[in-house]
N, C-alpha and C positions, 0 to 999 in steps of 0.2 A: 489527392492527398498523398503526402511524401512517408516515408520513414517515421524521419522524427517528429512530423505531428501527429501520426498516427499511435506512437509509442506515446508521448505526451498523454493521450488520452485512454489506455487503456484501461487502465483503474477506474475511468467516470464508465467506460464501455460496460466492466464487470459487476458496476453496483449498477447500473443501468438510470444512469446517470445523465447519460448523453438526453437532448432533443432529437428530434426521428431524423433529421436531415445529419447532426453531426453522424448519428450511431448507422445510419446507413451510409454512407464514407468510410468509415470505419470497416465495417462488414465489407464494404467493396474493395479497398486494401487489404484487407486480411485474406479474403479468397484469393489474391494473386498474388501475393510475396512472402515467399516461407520464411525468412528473417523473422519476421515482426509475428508470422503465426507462433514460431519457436520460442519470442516473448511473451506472447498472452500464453501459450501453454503452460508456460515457467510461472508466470506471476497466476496463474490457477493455482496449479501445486502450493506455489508458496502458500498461497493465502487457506488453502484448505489444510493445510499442517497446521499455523497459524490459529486456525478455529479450534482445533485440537489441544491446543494448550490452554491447562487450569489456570486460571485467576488466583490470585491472592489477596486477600483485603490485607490492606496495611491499615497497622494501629493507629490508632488518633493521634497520639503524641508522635509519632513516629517522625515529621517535617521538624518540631523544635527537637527533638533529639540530634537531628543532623546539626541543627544550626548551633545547640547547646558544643556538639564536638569541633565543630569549625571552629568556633570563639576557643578553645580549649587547647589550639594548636599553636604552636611555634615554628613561625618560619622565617 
C-alpha cells in the first residue's frame, strides 16, 4: 500500500472502519513511513479538539429565515 491510499483511508482506519485485511495494510504502512504516521497523528488531534466542541441546536424556524432573507435581497 502506497502513500496516498494509505491517507485515503485513515479516517475509515480511526472509526475502525476498515475490514481486518484493509486495516492491517494500513497498520503495516504506518509502522514504516513517518509521513503518513505524521497524518494520522494530526488527523487524531484534530478530531479530538473537534469532540470538544459544544453543539448548538438551531431553532426550527431558523432554515426559512435564511431563505425569508435571501428572497429579501437585491442584487
Amino acid at each position: 500500500m502506497n502513500c496516498k491510499e494509505t491517507r485515503s483511508l485513515l479516517s475509515e482506519f480511526y472509526d475502525q472502519d476498515l475490514n481486518e485485511e484493509m486495516r492491517s495494510l494500513v497498520e503495516e504502512h504506518l509502522g514504516c513511513c513517518v509521513d503518513c504516521q505524521d497524518e494520522y497523528e494530526s488527523l487524531k488531534k484534530i478530531l479530538k479538539v473537534l469532540k470538544k466542541l459544544k453543539t448548538k441546536e438551531i431553532p426550527r424556524d431558523y432554515m426559512e429565515s435564511l431563505k425569508k432573507r435571501g428572497e429579501n435581497r437585491n442584487f
